[in-house]
ZAPAZA-121486 format. One line per 2 residues: number of its first residue (from 0); for each residue x, y, z of C-alpha. Coordinates in pm, 1 decimal. Layout:
% ZAPAZA-121486
NUM	X/Y/Z; ...
END
This chain:
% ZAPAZA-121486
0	4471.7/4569.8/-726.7; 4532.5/4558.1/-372.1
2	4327.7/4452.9/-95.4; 4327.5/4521.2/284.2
4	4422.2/4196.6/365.3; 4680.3/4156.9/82.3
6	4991.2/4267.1/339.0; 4844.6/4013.0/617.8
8	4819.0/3696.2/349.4; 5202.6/3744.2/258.5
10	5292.2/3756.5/604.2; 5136.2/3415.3/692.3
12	5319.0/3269.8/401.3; 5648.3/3395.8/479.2
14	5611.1/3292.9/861.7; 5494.5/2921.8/763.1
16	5772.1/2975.4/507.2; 6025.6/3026.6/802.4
18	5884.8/2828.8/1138.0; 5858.2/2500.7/895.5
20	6223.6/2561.3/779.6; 6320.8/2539.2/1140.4
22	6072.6/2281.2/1251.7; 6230.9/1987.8/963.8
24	6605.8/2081.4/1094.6; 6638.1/1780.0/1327.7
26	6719.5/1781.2/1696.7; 7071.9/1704.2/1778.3
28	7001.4/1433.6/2048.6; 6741.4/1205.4/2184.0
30	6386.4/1170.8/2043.3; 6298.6/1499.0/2021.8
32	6044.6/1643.9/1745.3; 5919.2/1984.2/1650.1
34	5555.2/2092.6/1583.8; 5442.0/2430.3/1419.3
36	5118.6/2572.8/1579.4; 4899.4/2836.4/1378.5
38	4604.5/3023.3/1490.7; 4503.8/3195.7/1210.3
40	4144.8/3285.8/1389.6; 4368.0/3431.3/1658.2
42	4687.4/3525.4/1436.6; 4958.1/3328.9/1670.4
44	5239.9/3127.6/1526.8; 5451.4/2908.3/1739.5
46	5713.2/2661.6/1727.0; 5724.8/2395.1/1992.7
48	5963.6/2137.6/2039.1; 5888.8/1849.3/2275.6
50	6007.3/1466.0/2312.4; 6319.7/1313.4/2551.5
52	6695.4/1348.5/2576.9; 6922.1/1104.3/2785.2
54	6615.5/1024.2/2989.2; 6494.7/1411.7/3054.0
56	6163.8/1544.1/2918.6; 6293.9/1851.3/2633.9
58	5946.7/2075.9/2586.1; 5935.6/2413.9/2496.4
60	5893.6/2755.8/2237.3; 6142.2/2789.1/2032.2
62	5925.3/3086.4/1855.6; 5607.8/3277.1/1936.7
64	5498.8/3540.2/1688.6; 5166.5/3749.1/1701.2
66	5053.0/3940.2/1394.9; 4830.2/4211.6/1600.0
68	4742.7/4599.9/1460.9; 4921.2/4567.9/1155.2
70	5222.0/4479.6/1283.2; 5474.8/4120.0/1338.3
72	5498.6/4095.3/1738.0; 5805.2/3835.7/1815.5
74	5734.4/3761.3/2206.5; 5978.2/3456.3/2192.5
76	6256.6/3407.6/1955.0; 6487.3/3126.2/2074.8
78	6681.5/3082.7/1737.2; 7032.7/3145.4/1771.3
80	7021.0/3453.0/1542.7; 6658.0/3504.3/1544.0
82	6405.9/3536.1/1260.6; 6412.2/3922.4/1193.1
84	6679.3/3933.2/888.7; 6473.8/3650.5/769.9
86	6126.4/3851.2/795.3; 6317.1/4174.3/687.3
88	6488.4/4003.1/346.5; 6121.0/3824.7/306.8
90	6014.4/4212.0/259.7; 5843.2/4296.6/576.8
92	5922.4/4646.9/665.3; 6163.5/4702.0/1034.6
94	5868.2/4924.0/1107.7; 5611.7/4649.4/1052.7
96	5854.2/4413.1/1308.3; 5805.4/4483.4/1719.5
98	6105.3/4307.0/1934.7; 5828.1/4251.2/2210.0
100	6039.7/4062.2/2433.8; 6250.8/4371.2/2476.8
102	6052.9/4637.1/2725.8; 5916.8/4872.5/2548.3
104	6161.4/5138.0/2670.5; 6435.8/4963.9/2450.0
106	6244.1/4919.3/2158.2; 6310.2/5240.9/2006.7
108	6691.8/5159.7/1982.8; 6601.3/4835.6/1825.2
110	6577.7/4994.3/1505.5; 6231.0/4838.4/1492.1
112	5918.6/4899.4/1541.7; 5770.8/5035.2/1923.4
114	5463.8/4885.5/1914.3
END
């Protein structure tokens, strides 16, 4: 039987499933780490990545995700080709995905959800 919150506790897995897959790939140069933030209370998901290279402070989101009215909100996605096909093949519907860092005007070319 299916509960309300059934569709919500896959979708945490898969996301810790994918941000700790990129946060153990190691960064090319200097002492730099990554650290995976979850707010569950709040439903945020980020990837950070912070430490030095050559003498230069490297901090920064690599991903920001938001799980807010049903849907996956990316705000950030700084991998090279994203995490969509990964959320998508995980078996989260397109329509269940907003591109949020495109303006919303775009979004319904995206092929993904509007909001």
């Amino acid at each position: 039987m299916e509960t309300a919150n059934q569709p919500l506790n896959r979708w945490y897995e898969i996301l810790e499933k994918i941000f700790q897959y990129y946060a153990d790939l190691p960064y090319r140069y200097g002492d730099v780490t990554n650290h995976i933030v979850i707010s569950r209370d709040c439903n945020h998901f980020m990837l950070l990545h912070e430490g030095w290279e050559n003498h230069r402070r490297v901090y920064g989101t690599i991903i920001h995700v938001e799980i807010r009215d049903g849907k996956i909100w990316i705000h950030y996605d700084g991998i090279e080709d994203g995490i969509t096909d990964e959320l998508v093949a995980a078996g989260v519907p397109k329509d269940r995905i907003v591109l949020a860092f495109h303006p919303p005007e775009i979004r319904q070319h995206t092929g993904y959800a509007v909001a």
